[in-house]
MARDOBA-137288 format. One record per residue: x, y, z of N, C-alpha, C, CB in turn; residue number from 0. Coordinates in pm, whole numbers. Glycine has a CB too. Layout:
N
n_px n_py n_pz ca_px ca_py ca_pz c_px c_py c_pz cb_px cb_py cb_pz num
X Y Z X Y Z X Y Z X Y Z NUM .
...
***
This chain:
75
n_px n_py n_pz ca_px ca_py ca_pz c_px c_py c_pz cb_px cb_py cb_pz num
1662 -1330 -2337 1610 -1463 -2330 1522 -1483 -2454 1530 -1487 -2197 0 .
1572 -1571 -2519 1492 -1591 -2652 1312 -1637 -2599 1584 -1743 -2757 1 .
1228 -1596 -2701 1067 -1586 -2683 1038 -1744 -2620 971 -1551 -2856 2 .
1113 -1823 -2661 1044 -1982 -2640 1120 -2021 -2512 1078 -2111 -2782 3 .
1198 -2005 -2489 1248 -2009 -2334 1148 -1965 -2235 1372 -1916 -2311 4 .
1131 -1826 -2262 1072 -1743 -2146 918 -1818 -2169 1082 -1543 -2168 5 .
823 -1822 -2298 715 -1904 -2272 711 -1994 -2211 671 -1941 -2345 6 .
844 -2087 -2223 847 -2244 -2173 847 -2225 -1970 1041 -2339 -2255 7 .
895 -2121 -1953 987 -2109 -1783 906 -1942 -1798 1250 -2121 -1773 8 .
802 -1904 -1784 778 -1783 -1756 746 -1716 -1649 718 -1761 -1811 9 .
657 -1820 -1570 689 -1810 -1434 723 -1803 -1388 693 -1827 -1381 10 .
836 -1870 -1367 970 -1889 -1281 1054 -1748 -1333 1067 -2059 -1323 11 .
1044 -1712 -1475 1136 -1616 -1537 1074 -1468 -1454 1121 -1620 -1731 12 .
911 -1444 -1437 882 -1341 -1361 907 -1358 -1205 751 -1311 -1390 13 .
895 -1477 -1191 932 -1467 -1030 1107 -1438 -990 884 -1632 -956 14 .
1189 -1441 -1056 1301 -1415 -1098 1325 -1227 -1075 1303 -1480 -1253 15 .
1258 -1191 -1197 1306 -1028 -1197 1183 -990 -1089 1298 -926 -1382 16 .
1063 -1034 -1030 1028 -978 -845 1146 -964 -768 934 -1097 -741 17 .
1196 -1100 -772 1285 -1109 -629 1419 -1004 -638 1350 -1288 -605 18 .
1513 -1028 -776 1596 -964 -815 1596 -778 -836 1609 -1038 -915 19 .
1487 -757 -846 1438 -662 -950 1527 -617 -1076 1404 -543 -878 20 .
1581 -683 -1139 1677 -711 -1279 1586 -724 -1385 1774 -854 -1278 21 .
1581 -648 -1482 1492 -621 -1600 1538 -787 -1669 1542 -448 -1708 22 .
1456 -794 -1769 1462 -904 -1816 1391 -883 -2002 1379 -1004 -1696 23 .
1503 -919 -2077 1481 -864 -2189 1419 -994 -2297 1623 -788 -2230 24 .
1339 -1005 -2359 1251 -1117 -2434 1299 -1050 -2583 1049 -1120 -2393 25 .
1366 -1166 -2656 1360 -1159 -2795 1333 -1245 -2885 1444 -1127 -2830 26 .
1279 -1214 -3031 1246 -1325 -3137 1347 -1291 -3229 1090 -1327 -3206 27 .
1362 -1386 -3298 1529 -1461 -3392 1607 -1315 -3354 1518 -1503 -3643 28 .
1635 -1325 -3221 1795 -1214 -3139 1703 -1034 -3169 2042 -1232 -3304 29 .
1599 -1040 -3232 1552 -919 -3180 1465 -908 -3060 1490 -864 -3274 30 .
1528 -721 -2961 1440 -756 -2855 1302 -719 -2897 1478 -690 -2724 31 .
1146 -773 -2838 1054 -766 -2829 941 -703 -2742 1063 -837 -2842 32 .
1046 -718 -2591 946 -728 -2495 1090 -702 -2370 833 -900 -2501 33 .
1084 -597 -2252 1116 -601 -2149 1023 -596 -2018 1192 -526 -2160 34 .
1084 -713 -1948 1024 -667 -1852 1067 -662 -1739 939 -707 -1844 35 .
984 -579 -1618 1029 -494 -1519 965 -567 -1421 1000 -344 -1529 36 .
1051 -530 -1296 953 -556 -1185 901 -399 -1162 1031 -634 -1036 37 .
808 -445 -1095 695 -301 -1072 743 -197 -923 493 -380 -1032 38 .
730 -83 -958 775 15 -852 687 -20 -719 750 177 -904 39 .
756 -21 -622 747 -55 -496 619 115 -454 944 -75 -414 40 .
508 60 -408 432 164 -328 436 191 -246 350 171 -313 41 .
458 315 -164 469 300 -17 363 267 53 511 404 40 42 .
395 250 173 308 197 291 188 265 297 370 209 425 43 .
44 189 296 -53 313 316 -83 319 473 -206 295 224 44 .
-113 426 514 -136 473 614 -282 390 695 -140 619 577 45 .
-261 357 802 -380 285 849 -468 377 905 -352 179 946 46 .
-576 365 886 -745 466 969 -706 450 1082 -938 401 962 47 .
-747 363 1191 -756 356 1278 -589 391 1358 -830 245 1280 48 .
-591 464 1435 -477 545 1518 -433 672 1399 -319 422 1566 49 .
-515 695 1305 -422 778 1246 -377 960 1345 -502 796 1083 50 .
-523 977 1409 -564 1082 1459 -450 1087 1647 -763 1059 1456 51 .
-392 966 1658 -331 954 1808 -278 1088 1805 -207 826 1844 52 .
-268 1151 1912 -164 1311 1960 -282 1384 1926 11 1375 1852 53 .
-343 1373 1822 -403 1489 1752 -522 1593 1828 -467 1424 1626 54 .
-537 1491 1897 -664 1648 2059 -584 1642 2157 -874 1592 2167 55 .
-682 1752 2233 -605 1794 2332 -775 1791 2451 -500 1972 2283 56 .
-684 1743 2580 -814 1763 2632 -794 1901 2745 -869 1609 2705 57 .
-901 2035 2719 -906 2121 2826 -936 2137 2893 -916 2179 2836 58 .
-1046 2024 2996 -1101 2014 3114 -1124 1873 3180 -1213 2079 3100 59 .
-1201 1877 3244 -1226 1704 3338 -1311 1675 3245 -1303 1682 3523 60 .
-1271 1559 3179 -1374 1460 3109 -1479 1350 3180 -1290 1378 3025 61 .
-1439 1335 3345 -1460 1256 3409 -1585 1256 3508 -1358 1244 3449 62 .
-1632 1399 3570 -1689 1411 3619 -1790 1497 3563 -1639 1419 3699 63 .
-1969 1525 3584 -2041 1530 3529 -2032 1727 3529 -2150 1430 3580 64 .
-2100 1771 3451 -2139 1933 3427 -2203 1974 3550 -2248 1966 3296 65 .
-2192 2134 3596 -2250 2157 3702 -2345 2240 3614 -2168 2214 3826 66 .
-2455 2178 3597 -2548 2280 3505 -2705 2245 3547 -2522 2250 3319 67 .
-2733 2341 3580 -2898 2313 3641 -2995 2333 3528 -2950 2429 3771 68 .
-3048 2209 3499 -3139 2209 3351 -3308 2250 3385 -3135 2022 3270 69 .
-3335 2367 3298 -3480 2401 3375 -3545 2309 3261 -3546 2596 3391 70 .
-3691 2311 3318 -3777 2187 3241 -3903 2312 3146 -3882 2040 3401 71 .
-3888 2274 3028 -4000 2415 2921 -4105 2325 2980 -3998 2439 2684 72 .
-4141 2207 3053 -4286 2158 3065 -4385 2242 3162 -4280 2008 3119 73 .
-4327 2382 3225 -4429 2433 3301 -4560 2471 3287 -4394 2507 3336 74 .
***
């Protein structure tokens, strides 16, 4: 795509190679100058919250209180 095209429609020319992902080559009097790319796709980042789900285990009653007789140091 000659330089004054793509200035004139450049927007539209990058929103073009997003959707497509088709390189797109920019030249001045038929030399190229300039390619451009759409950008490598990142993967998904991982969300905080639930990352830890499965990850404990529970080994006793969480539900009911300790049988533990607490002495008092105030004697």
């Amino acid at each position: 795509m000659p330089i004054s095209k793509f200035k004139a429609t450049c927007l539209a020319a990058l929103e073009r190679v997003r959707l497509t992902g088709r390189p797109l080559r920019v030249t001045r009097f038929g030399r190229p100058i300039a390619d451009v790319v759409a950008p490598k796709v990142d993967p998904p980042k991982k969300r905080a919250l639930g990352s830890m789900a499965a990850a404990g285990k529970i080994v006793g009653d969480i539900v009911s209180p300790l049988d533990v007789t607490w002495e008092s140091s105030r004697e």
